[in-house]
DSSP file (Angstrom, degrees, kcal/mol; ACC not computed):
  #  RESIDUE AA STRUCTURE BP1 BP2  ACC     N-H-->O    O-->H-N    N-H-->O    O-->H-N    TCO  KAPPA ALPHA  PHI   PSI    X-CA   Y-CA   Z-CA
    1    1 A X              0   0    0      0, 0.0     2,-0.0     0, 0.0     0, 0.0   0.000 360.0 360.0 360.0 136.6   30.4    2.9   -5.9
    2    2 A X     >  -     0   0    0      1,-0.1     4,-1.3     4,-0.0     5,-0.1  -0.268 360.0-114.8 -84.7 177.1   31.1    1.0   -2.6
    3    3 A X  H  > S+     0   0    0      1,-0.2     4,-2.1     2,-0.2    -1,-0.1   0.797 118.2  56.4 -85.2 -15.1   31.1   -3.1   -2.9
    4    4 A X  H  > S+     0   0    0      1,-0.2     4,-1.5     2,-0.1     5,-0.5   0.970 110.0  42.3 -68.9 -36.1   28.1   -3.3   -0.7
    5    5 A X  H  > S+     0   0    0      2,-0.2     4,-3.0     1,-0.2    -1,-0.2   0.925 113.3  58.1 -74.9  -9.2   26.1   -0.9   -3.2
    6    6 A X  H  X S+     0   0    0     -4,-1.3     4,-3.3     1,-0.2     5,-0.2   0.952 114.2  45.0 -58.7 -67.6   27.9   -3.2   -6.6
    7    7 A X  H  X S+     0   0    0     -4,-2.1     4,-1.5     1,-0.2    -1,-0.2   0.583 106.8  48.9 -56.5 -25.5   26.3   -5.7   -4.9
    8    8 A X  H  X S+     0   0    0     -4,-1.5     4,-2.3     2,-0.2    -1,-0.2   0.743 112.3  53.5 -16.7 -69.3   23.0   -4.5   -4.2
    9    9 A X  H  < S+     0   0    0     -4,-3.0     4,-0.4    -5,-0.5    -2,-0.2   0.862 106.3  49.5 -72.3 -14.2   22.9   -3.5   -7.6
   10   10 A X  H  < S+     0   0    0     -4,-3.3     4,-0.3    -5,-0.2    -2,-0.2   0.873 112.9  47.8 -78.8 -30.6   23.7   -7.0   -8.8
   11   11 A X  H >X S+     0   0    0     -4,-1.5     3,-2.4    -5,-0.2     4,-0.6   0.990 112.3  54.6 -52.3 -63.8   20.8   -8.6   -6.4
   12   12 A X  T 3< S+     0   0    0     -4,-2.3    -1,-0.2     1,-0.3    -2,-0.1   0.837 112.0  36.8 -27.7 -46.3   18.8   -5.7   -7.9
   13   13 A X  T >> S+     0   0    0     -4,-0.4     4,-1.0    -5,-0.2     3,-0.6   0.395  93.2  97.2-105.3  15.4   19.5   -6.8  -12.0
   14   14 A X  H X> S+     0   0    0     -3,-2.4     3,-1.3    -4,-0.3     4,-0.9   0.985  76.5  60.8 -70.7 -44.8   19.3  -11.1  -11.0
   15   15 A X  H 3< S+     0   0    0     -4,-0.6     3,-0.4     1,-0.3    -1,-0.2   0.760  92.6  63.5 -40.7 -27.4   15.6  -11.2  -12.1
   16   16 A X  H <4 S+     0   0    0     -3,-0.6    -1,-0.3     1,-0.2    -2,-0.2   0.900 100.6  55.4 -60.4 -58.5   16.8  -10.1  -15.5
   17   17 A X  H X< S+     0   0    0     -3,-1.3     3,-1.2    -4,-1.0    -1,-0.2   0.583  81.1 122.1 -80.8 -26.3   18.6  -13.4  -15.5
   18   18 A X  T 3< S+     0   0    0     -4,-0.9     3,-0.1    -3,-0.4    -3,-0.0  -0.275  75.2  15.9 -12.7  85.1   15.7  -15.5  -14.9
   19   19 A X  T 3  S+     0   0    0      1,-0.4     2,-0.2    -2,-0.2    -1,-0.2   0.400  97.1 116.4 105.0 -14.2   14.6  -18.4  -17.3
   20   20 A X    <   -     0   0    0     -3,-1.2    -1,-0.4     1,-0.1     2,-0.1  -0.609  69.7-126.8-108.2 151.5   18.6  -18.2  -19.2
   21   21 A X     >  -     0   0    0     -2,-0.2     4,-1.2    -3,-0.1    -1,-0.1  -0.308  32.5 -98.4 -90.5-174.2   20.4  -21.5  -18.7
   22   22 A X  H  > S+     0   0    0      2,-0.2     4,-0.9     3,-0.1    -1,-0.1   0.730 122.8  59.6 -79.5 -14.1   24.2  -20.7  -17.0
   23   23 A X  H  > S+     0   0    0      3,-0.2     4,-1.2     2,-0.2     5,-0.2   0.984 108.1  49.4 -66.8 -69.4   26.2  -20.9  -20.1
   24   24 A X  H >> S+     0   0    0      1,-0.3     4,-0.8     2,-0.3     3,-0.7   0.801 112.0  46.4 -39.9 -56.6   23.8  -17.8  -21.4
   25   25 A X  H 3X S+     0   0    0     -4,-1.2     4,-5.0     1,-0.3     3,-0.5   0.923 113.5  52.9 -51.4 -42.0   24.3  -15.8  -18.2
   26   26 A X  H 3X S+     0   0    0     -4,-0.9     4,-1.0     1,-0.3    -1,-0.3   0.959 111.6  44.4 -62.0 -52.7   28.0  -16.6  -18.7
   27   27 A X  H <X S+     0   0    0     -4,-1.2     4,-0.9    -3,-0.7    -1,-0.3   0.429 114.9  45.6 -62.3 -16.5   27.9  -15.4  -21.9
   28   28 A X  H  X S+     0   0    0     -4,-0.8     4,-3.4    -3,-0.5     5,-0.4   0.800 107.4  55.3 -69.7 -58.4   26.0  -12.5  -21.0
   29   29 A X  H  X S+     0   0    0     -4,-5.0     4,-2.5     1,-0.2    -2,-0.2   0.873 111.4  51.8 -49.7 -31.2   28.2  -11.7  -18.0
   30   30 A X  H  X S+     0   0    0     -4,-1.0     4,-1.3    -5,-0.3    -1,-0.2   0.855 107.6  51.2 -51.8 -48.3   31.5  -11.9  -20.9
   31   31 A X  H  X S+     0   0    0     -4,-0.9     4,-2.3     1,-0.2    -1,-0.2   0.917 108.1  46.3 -73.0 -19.1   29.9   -9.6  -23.1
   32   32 A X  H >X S+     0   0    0     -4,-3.4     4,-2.9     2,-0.2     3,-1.2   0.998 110.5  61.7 -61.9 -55.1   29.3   -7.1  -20.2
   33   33 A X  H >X S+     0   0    0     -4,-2.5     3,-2.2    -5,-0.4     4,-1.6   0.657 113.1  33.3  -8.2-117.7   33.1   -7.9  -19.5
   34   34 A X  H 3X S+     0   0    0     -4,-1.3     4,-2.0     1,-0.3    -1,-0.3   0.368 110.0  65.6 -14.5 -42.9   34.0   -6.7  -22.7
   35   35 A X  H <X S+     0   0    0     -4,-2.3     4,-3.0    -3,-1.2     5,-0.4   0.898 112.5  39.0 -47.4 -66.3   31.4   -3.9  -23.0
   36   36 A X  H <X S+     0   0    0     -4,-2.9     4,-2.3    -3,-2.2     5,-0.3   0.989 103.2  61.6-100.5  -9.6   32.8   -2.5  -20.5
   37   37 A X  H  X S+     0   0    0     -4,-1.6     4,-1.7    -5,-0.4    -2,-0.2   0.923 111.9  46.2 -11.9 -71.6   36.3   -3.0  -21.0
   38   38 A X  H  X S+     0   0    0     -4,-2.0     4,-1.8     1,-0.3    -1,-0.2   0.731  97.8  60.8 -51.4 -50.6   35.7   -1.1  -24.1
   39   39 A X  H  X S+     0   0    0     -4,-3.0     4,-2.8     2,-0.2     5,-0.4   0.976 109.6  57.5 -53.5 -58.2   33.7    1.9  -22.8
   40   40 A X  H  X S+     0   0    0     -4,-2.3     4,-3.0    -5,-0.4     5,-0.4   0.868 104.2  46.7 -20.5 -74.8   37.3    2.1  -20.7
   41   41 A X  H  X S+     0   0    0     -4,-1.7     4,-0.8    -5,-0.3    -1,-0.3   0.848 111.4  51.2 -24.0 -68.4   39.3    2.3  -23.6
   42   42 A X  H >X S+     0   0    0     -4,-1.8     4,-5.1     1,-0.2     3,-1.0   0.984 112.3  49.0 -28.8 -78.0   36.9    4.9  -25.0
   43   43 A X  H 3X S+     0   0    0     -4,-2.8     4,-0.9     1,-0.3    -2,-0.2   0.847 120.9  30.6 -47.2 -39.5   37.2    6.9  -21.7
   44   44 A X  H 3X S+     0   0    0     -4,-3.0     4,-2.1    -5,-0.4    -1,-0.3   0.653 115.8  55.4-102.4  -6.8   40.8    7.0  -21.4
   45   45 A X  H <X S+     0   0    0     -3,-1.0     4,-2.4    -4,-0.8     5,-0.3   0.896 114.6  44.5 -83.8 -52.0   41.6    6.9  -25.2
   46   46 A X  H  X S+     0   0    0     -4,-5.1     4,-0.8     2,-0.2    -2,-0.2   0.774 116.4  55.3 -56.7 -21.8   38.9   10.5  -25.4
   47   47 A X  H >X S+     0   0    0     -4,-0.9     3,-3.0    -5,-0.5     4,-1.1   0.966 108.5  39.6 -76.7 -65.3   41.0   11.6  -22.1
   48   48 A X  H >X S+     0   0    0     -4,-2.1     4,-3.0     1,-0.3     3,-0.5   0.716 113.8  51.7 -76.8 -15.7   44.1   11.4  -23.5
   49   49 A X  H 3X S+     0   0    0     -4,-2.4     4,-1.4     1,-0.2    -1,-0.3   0.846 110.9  54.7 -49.1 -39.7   43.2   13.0  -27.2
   50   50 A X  H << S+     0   0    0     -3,-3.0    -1,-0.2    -4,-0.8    -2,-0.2   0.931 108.8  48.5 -71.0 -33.1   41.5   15.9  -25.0
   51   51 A X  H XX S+     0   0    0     -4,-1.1     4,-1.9    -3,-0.5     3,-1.6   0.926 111.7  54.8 -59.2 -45.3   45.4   16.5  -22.9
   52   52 A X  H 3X S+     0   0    0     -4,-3.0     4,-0.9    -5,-0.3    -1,-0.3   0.734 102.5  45.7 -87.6   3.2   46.6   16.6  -25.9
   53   53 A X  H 3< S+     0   0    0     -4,-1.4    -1,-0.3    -5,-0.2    -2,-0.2   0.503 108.9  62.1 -93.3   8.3   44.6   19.2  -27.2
   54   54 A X  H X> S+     0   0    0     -3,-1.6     3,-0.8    -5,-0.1     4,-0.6   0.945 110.8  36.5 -94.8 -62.1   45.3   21.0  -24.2
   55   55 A X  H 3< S+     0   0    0     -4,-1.9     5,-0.3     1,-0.3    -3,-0.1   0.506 111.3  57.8 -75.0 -26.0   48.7   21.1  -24.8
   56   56 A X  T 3< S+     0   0    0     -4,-0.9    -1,-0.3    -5,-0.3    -2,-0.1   0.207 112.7  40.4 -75.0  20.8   48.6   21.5  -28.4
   57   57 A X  T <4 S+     0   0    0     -3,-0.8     4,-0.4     2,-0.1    -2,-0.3   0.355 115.1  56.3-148.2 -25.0   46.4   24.9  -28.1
   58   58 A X  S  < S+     0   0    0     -4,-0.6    -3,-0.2     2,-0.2    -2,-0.1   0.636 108.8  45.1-101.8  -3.1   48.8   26.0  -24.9
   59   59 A X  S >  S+     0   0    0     -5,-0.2     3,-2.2    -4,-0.1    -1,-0.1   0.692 109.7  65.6 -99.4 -46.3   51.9   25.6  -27.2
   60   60 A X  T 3  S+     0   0    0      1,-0.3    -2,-0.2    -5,-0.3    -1,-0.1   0.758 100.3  42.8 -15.5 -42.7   49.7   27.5  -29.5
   61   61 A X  T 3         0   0    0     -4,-0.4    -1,-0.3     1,-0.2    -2,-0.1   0.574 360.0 360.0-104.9  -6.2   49.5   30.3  -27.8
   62   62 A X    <         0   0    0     -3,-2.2    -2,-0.2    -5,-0.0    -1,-0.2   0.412 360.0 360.0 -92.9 360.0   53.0   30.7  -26.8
């Protein structure tokens, strides 16, 4: 995603925010922080379990 469309999509989710004092939004924006952080983690922690079942299954076969 290019930064114009990040931004785009952040104009896009500001109504959502509507009515929340700034602390909340801050605190909302943290947990997304963290949210995805995490999903990251996930993603590269599931990549590297998959290499290494690629390599365990190709030594496998040898």
């Amino acid at each position: 995603m290019t930064e114009l469309e990040e931004r785009k999509k952040a104009l896009e989710l500001l109504p959502q925010f509507q009515g929340l004092t700034i602390n909340e939004i801050i605190s909302v924006l943290h947990w997304l922080q963290a949210y995805v952080q995490d999903y990251q983690r996930f993603e590269i922690s599931n990549e590297l379990v998959s290499h290494q079942e690629e390599i365990e299954s190709s030594h496998d076969s040898v």
